[in-house]
C-alpha positions in Angstrom: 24.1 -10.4 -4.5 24.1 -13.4 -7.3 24.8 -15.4 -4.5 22.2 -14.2 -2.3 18.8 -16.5 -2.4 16.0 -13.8 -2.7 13.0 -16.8 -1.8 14.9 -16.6 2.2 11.6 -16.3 4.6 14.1 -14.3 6.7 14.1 -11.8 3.8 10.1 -11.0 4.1 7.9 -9.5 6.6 4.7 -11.4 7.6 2.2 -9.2 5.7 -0.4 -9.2 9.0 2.3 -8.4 11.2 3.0 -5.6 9.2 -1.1 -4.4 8.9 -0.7 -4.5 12.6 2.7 -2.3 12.8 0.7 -0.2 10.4 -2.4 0.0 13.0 0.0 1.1 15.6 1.2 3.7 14.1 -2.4 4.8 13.5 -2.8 4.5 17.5 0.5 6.4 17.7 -0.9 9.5 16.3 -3.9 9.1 18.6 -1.2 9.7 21.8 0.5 12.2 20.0 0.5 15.1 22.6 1.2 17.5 19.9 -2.2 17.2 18.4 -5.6 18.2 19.1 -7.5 16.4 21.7 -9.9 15.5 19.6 -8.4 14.3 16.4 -6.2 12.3 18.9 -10.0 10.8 19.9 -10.3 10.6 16.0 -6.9 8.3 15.4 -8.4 6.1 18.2 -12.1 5.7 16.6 -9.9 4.8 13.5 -7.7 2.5 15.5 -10.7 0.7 16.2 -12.5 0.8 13.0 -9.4 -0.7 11.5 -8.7 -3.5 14.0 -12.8 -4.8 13.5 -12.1 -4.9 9.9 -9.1 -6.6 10.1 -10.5 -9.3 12.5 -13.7 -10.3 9.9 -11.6 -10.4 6.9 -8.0 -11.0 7.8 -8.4 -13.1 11.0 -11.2 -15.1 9.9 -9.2 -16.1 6.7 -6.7 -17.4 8.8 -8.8 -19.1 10.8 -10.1 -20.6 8.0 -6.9 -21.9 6.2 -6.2 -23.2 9.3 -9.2 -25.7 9.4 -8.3 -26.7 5.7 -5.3 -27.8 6.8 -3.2 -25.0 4.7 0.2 -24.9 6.3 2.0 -22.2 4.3 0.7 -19.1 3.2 3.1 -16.6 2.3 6.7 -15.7 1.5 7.8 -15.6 5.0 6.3 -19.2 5.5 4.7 -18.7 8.7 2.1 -21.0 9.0 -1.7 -19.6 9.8 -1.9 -21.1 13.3 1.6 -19.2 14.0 0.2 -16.1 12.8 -2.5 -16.4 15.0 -0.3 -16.7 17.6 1.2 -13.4 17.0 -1.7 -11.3 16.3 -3.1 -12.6 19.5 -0.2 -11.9 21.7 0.3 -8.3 19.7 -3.2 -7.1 20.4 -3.8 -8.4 23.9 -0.7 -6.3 24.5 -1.7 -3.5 22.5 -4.9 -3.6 24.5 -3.3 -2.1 27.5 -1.7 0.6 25.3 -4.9 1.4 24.2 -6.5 2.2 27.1 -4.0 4.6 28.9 -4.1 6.8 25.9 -8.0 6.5 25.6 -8.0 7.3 29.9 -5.6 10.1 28.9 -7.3 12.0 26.2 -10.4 11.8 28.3 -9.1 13.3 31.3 -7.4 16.2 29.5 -11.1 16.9 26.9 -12.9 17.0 30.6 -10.6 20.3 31.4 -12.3 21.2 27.8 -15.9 21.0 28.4 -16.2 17.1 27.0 -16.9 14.3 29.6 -17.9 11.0 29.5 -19.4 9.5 32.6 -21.6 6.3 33.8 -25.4 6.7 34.5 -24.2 6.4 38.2 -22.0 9.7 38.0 -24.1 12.1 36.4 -26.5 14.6 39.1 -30.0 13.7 40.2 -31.5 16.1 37.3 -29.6 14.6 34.7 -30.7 11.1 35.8 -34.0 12.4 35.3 -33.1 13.4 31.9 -31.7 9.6 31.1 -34.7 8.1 32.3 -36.9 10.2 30.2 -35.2 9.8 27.6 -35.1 5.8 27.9 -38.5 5.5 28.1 -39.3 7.7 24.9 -36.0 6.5 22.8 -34.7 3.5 24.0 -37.5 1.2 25.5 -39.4 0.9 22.3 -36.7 -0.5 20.4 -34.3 -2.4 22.3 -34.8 -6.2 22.6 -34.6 -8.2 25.9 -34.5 -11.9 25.3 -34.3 -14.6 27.8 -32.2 -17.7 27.3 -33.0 -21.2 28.6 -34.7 -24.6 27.9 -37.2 -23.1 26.4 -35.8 -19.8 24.8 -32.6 -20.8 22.7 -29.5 -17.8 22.3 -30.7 -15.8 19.7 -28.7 -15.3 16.3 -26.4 -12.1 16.5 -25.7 -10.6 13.6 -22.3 -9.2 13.0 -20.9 -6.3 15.4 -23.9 -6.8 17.3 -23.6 -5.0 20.7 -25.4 -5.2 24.0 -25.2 -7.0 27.6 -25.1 -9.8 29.1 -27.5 -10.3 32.3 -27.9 -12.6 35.3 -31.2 -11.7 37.0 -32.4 -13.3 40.4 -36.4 -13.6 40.5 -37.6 -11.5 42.6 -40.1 -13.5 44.6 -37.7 -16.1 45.1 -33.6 -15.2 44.9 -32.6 -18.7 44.9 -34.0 -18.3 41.1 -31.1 -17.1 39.2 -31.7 -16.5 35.1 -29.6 -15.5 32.4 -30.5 -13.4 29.3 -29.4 -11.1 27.0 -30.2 -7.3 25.9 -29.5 -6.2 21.9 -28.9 -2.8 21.5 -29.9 -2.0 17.8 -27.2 0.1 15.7 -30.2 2.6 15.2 -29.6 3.7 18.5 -26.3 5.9 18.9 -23.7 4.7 21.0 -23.4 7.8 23.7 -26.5 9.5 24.8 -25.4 13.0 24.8 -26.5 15.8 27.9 -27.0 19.3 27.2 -23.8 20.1 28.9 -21.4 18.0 26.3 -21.3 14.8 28.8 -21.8 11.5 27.3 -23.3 8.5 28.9 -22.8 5.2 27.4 -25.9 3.3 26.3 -25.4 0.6 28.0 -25.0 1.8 31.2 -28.4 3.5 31.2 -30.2 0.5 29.9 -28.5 -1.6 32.8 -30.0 0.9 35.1 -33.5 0.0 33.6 -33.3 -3.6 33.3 -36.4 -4.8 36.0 -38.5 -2.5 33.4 -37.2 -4.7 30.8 -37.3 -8.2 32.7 -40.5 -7.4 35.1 -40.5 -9.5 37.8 -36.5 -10.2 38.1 -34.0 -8.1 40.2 -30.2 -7.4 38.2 -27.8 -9.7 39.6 -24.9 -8.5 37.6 -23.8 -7.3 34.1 -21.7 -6.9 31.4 -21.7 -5.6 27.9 -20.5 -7.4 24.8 -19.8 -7.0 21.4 -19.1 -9.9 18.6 -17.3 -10.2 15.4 -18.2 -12.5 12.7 -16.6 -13.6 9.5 -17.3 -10.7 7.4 -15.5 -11.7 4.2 -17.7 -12.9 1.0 -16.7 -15.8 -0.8 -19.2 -15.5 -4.3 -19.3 -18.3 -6.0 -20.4 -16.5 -9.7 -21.0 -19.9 -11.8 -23.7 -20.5 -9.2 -26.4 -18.2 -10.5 -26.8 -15.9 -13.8 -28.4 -13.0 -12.0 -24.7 -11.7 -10.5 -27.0 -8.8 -8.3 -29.2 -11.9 -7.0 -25.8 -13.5 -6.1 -24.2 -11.0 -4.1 -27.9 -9.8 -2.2 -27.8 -13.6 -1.3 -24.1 -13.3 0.1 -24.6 -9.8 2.4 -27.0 -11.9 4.3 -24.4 -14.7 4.5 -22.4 -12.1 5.9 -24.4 -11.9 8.7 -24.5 -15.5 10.0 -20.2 -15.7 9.0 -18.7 -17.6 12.3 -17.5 -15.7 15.3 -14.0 -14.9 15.4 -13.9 -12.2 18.3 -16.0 -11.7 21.7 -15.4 -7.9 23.4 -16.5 -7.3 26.8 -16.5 -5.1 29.7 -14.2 -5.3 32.4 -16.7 -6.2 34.7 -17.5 -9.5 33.4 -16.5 -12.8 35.3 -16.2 -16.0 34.8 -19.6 -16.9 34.9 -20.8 -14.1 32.5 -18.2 -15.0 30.1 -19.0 -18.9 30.3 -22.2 -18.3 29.7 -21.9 -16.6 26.6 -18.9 -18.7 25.1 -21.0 -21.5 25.4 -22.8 -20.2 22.9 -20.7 -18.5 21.0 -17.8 -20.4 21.1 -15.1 -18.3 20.2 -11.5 -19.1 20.8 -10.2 -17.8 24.2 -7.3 -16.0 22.8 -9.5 -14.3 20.9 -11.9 -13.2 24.0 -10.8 -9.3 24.9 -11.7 -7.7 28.1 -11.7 -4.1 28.2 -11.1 -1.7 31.2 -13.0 1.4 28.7 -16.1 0.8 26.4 -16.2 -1.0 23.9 -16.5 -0.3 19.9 -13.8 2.3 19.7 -15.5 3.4 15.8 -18.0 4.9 17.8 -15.7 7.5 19.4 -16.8 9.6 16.1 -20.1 10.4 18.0 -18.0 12.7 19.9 -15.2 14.2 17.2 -18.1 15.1 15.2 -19.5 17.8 17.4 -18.9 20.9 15.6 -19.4 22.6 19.0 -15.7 21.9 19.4 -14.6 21.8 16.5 -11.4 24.2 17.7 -10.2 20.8 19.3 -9.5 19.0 16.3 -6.6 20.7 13.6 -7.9 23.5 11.0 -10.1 22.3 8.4 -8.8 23.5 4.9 -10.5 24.4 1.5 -9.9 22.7 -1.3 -8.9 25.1 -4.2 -9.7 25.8 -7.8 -6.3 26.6 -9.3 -5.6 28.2 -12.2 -7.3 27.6 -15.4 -10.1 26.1 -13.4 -10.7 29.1 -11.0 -11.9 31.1 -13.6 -15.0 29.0 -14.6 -13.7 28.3 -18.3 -16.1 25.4 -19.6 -13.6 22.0 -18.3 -14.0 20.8 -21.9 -12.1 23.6 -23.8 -9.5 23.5 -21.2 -8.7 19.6 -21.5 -8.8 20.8 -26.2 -5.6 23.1 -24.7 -3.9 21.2 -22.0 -3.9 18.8 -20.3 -4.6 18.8 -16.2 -3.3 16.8 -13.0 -4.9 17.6 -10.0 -3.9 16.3 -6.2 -6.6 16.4 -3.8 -7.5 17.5 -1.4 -4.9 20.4 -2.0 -6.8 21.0 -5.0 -10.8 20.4 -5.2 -12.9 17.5 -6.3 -15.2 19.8 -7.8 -13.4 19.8 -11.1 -14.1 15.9 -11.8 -17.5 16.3 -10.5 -18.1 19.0 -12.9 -16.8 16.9 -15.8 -19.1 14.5 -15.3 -22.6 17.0 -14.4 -21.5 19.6 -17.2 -21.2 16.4 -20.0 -24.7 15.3 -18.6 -26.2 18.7 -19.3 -24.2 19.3 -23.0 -26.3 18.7 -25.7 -23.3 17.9 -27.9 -22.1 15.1 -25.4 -23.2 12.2 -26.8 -21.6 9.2 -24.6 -20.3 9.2 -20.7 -18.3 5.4 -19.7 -17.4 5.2 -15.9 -15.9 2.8 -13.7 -17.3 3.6 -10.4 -16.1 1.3 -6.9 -16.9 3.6 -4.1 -19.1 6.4 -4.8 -20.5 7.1 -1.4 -24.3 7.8 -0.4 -25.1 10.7 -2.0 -23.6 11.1 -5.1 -23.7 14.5 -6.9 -21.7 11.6 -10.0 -24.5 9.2 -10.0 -27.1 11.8 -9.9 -25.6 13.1 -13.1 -25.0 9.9 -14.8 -28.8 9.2 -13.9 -29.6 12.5 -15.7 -27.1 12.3 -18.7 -28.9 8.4 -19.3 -32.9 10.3 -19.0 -31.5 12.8 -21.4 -31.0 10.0 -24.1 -27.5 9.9 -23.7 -24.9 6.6 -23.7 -24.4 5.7 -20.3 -22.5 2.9 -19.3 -21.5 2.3 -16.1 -19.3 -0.1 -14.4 -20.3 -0.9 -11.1 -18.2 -2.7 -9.0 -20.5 -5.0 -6.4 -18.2 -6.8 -5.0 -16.2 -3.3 -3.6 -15.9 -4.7 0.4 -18.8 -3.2 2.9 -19.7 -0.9 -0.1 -21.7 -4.4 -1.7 -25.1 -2.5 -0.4 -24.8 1.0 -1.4 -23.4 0.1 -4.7 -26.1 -2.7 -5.2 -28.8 0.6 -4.8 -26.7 2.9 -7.1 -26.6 0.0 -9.8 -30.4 -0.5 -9.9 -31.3 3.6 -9.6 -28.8 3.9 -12.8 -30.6 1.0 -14.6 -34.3 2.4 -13.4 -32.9 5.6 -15.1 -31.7 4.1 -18.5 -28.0 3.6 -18.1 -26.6 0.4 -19.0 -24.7 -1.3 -15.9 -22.3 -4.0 -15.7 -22.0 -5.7 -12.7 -18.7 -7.0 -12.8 -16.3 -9.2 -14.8 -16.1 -12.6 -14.0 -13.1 -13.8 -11.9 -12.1 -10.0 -11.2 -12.6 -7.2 -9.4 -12.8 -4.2 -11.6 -10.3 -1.4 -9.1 -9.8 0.8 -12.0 -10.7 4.5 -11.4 -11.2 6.1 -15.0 -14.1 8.0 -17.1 -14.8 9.2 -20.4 -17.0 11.4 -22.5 -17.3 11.5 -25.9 -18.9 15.1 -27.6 -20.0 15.9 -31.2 -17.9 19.2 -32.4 -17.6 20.2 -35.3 -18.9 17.1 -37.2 -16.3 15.2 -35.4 -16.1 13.2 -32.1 -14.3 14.6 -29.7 -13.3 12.1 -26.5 -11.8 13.3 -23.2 -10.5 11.5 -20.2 -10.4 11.1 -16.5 -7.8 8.8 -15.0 -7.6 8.9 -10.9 -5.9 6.5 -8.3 -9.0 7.3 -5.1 -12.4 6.3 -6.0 -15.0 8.5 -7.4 -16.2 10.3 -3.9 -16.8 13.6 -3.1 -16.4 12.9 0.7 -14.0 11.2 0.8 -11.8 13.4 -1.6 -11.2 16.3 1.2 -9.5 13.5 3.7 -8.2 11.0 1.2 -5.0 12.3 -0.8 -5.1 11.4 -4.7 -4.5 12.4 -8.2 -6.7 13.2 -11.2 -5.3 13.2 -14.9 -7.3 14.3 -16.9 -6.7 14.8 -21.2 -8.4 14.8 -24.6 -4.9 12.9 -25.6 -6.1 10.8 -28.6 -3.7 7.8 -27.8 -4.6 7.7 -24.1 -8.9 8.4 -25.1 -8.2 5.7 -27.7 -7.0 3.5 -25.1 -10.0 4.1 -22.6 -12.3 3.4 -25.4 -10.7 0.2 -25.9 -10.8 -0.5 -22.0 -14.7 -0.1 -21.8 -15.1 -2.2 -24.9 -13.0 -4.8 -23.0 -15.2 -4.6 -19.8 -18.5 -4.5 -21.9 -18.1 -7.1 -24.2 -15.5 -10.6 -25.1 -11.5 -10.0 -25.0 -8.7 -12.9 -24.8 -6.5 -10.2 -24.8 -7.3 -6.7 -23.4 -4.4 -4.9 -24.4 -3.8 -1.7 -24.0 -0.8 0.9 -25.9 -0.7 3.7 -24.0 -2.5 2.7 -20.5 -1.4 -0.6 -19.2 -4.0 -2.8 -17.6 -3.4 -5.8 -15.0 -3.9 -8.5 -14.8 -1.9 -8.9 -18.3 0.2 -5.5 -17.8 1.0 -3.4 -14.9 3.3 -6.2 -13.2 5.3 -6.7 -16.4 5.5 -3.2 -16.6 6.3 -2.4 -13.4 9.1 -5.0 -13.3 10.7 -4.2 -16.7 10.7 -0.5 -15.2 12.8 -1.8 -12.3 14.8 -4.4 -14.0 15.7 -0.8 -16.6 16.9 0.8 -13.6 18.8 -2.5 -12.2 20.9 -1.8 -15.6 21.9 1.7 -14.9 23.3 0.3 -11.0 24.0 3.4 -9.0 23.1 5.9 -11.3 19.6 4.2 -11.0 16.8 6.0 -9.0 13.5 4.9 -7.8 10.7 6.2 -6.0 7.6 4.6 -5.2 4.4 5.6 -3.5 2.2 2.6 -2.3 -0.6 1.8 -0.2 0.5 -1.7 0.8 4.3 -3.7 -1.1 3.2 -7.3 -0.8 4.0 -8.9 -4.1 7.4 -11.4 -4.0 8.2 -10.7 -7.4 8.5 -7.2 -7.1 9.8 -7.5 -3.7 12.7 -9.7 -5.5 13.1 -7.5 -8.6 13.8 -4.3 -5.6 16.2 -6.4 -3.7 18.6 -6.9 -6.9 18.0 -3.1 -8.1 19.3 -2.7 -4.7 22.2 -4.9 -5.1 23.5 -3.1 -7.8 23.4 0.1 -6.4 19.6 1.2 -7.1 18.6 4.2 -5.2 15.2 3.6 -3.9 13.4 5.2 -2.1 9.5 3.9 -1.0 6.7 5.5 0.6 4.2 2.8 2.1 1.5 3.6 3.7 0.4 0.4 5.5 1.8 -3.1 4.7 5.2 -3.7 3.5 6.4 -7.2 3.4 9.9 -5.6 2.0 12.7 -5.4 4.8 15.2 -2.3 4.0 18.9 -2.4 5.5 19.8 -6.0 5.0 23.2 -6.4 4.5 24.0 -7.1 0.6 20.2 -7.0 -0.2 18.3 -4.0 0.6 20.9 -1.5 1.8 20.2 1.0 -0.6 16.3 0.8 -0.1 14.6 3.5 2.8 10.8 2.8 3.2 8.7 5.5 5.0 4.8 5.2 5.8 3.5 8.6 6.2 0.2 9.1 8.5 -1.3 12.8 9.3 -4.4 14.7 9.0 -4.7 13.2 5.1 -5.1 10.0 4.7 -2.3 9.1 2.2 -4.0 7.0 -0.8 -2.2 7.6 -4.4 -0.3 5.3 -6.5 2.6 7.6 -7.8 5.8 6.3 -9.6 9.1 7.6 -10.5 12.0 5.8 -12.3 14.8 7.5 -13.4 16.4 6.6 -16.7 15.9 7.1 -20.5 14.4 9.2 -20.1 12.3 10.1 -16.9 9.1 8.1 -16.5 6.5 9.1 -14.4 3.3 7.2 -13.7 -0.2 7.3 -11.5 -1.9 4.2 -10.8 -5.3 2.2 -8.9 -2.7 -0.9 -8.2 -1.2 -1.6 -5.1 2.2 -3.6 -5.3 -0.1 -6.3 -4.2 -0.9 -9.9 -6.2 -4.6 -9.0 -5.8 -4.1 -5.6 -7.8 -1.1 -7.2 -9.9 -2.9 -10.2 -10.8 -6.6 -10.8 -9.8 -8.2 -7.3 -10.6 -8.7 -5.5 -13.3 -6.5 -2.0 -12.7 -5.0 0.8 -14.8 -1.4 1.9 -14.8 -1.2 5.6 -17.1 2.3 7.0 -18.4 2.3 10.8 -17.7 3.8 12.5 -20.6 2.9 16.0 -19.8 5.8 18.0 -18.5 4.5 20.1 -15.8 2.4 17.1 -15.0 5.7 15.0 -14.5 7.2 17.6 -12.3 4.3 18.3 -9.9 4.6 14.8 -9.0 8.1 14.3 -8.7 8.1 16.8 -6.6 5.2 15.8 -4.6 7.4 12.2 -4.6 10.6 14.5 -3.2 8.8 16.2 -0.6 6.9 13.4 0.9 10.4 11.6 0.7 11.7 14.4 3.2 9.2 14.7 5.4 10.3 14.7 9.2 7.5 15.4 11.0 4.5 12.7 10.1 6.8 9.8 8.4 7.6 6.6 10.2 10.8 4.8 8.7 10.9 1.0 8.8 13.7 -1.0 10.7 15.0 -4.2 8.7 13.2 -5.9 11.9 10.0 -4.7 10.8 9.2 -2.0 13.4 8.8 1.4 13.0 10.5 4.9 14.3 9.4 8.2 13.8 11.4 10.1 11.7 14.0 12.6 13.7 13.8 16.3 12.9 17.2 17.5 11.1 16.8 21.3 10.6 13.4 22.7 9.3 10.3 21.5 10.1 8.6 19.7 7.5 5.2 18.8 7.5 4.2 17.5 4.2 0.5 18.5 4.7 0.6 21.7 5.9 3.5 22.5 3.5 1.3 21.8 0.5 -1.7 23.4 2.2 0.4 26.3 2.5 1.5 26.2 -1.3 -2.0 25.7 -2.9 -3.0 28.8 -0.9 -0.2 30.5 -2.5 -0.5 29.8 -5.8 -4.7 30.5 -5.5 -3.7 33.6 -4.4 -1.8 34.8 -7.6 -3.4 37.0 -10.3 -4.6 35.4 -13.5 -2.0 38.0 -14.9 0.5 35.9 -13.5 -0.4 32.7 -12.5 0.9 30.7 -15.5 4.3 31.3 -14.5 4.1 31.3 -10.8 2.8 28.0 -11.0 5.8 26.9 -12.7 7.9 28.5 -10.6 6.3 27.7 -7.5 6.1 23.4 -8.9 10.1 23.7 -9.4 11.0 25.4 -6.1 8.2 23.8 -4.0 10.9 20.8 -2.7 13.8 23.2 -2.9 12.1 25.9 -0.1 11.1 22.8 2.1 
């Protein structure tokens, strides 16, 4: 292993080559025939929702180190134009892949009652229906614009969607025109019959176009869809006003370059000439699909609770013992201290925290980091009415939190409108950092309790998103969150923390002195690690040589991994699984073996970004039933056979093979939360326990 030179390129997976492995597996679910039809359609609207995302931020930043002449940009050393190469080549092929499974699931949802057909398909009566309805819903509001001498292409902004239209005058056909026809987002993507059939917009607006272009007769048509540059590049020295700033850049967003061009099947070379003339996008990076496009709209149809027996059961989040019995949360955290995993177990409790120390007279102070809190949060609502109260509120809201700028923008002025004091930010960093505290007056003395999460501060997103809560009145780890507001709030050269570690200064020294403590202990080492992405070469390195001493390690990665298990003499005691399923796997959870057993939650990635340019939290869990809930959480995912994808040293994926029971990590702790909420108070105490120590040992 000393031998061995860890920097090798051939040791490390291109990180975008393993987003798009990641992705596939996403569109695997989506033709897995064991599933609902529609939360197959589901995996395929987030297929698509992922790839667009992926294309303004990811693509266009290679695109962009390309023109600045960057030739190297990562640990595998492939260059950006190379990279560009692949992803190319992997979603063109992909494409194809894509659209059996989409033709698939729509043939077997018509034997359901679901269809999907062209204006041209549906019955005289229904066309009837479609033309009444584009006269009173559509025709107002969509916009037909002509382009020529004298009418230049119009500015699209990004994601725009609509068709392209060559139109022959109608007096005289010789005259041939081209133009364009924007259909606004306000308008949804399928218009839905009373029968559950969906007709694409577009082909009911290309059935009206002489209404739109009087005078001119539709030669032929095609619709298209366009991706910009969607990334934000602030410069923050540029302005003092940070909000004014970032207002200034979501319009930016909208005029970014091209970097993708979508269209329909029908299209030919003259259509697509036309509008690459003007768009000038890359041909490699032109797709032409045999379906619809914009796979993210697919929801339209998932969310119709009319079938709702099509997609798998919905569960309910519980209230598990000591919070089921209504006991105020602030007394309980005095006694113990509590680790919740969502969505097994309900959200409710951390919303409570924060709405019940809004309304307690004795709570004098409520900080909060918040990144995204969705549209209609029951938090900010009660950090809005803690602040009119006359309480301390301070809130850290991040703006910069990616296609959340807007809604966190509004939250940010609403809390300052209401009395809260609001930072913005911290220069050069994105504050990540999930954590809250309150700080009550009892008896003469100031009381402080704490809530540290790795998922973001969402109500919504908490019943699909899997994460832990911790939350304690510990006085080292509330002394510690003190310190970390102060740090956000005011001037530190050092902002560090003794119980809680915070990056950039801590987690990654942390995290490596962890593994380098296990390196020491060689094959009586164990590690296991729960990420969303392992991109960072230093940790990469500091696995390989646990490895090469005998390390076992086990890690669970969600979506990239730039590690590569198996390698002879490097990484041959290293498994990595990713697990995808009905949750959408999102916690930081750590467990290293020796001296004794540490066990610890995090907001960081294994990524340089978390490590090193954000501002995250890394918290110890000392708490013993704490400890063991996770482990075994850690254990169980770890044997998972039925939603976990291992990764080959050659960077693909296989699905894990079934070796005796069945084990479906989801619906095995679905099935144990419902257990344990069905105990008696009497006896729920120590069923818990003994459910938490035998929970692995049943699977």
């Amino acid at each position: 292993m000393s031998q061995t030179n860890l920097k090798n390129p051939s040791l490390y997976i291109n990180r975008e080559l393993s987003w798009l492995q990641f992705n596939t597996r996403v569109l695997n679910q989506a033709q897995e025939e064991s599933l609902p039809l529609l939360e197959r359609l589901k995996f395929l609207a987030i297929y698509g929702t992922n790839l667009d995302e992926f294309y303004m931020i990811r693509v266009a930043g290679l695109k962009k180190l390309f023109s600045a002449g960057i030739i190297v940009s990562g640990a595998d050393k492939l260059t950006p134009m190379q990279q560009l190469h692949e992803i190319r080549e992997y979603l063109h092929n992909e494409q194809k892949v894509v659209e059996k499974c989409m033709d698939s699931i729509f043939k077997k949802l018509k034997n359901e009652g679901i269809s999907v057909k062209s204006y041209q398909e549906v019955d005289p009566s229904q066309k009837k229906q479609l033309n009444k309805f584009f006269n009173e819903n559509i025709y107002p509001v969509i916009i037909p614009i002509a382009v020529d001498a004298t009418h230049p292409f119009p500015h699209l902004n990004n994601l725009s969607f609509g068709l392209i239209v060559k139109l022959i005058d109608s007096d005289d056909e010789s005259l041939e025109r081209f133009g364009i026809v924007r259909i606004p987002r306000v308008l949804d993507r399928f218009i839905e019959l009373d029968n559950a059939t969906y007709v694409p917009i577009e082909s009911v607006v290309a059935q009206h176009i002489d209404e739109l272009f009087p005078g001119y007769k539709l030669s032929k048509f095609t619709p298209f869809r366009i991706t910009r540059n969607a990334d934000l590049a602030i410069e923050e020295e540029e302005a003092d006003d940070f909000m004014e700033i970032l207002e200034e850049g979501l319009k930016l967003r909208r005029k970014g370059e091209i970097v993708r061009l979508e269209i329909g099947s029908d299209s030919d070379e003259e259509l697509i000439n036309f509008i690459n003339r003007h768009t000038n996008v890359d041909p490699d990076d032109i797709y032409k699909f045999h379906t619809f496009l914009n796979l993210s709209s697919l929801w339209q149809i998932v969310s119709n609770r009319n079938f709702a027996h099509l997609l798998l059961p919905s569960f309910k989040p519980k209230n598990l013992p000591p919070l089921e019995a209504n006991e105020n949360i602030f007394n309980i955290l005095e006694k113990q201290d509590l680790l919740l995993y969502h969505p097994y177990e309900s959200f409710e409790a951390v919303v409570k925290f924060i709405q019940n120390a809004a309304k307690d007279p004795d709570v004098v102070g409520i900080k909060m980091t918040l990144y995204r809190s969705g549209t209609h949060s029951p938090i900010v609502k009660a950090l809005m009415e803690a602040s009119e109260r006359g309480k301390q509120v301070t809130v850290m809201v991040e703006l910069k939190a990616r296609f959340d700028e807007e809604n966190n923008l509004i939250w940010a002025k609403a809390l300052e409108k209401a009395g809260a004091h609001v930072i913005y930010g911290i220069k050069g960093f994105k504050v990540h950092a999930k954590a809250a505290l309150v700080t009550k007056r009892k008896n003469g003395k100031l009381i402080q309790y704490a809530h540290l999460g790795t998922g973001n501060y969402n109500p919504t997103t908490a019943k699909i998103y899997t994460d832990m809560s911790y939350m304690t009145s510990k006085v080292e780890i509330t002394n510690d969150l003190t310190r970390f507001f102060h740090f956000l709030t005011g001037f530190s050269k050092k902002g560090k923390l003794n119980e809680l570690y915070m990056s950039p200064s801590q987690i990654k020294p942390k995290i490596l002195s962890l593994i380098q403590n296990e390196t020491r202990k060689g094959k009586d080492g164990h590690i296991i690690a729960k990420v969303n992405s392992l991109v960072d070469d230093d940790v990469i390195r500091a696995l390989y040589k646990a490895s090469g001493e005998g390390v076992k390690i086990e890690l669970i990665v969600r979506g990239i991994c730039c590690l590569k298990p198996g390698l002879k003499d490097v990484s041959e005691n290293i498994r990595v699984i990713s697990i995808l399923g009905k949750y959408l796997e999102h916690p930081r959870m750590f467990y290293f073996k020796n001296d004794p057993v540490q066990v610890y939650i995090s907001s960081a990635d294994w990524m340089p970004r978390n490590l090193v340019r954000r501002i995250e939290l890394l918290t110890g869990i000392k708490d013993d039933l704490a400890k063991e809930k996770i482990i075994q959480v850690l254990k169980l995912q770890c044997s998972d056979n039925t939603l976990a994808h291992e990764l080959q040293s050659d960077g693909t994926y296989i699905k894990v093979k079934k070796a005796g029971n069945k084990i479906n990590n989801h619906k095995l702790l679905e099935d144990y939360v419902n257990k344990i909420a069905k105990t008696t108070k009497k006896e729920s105490k120590g069923k818990i326990k003994e459910l938490a120590s035998r929970l692995y040992i049943e699977s």
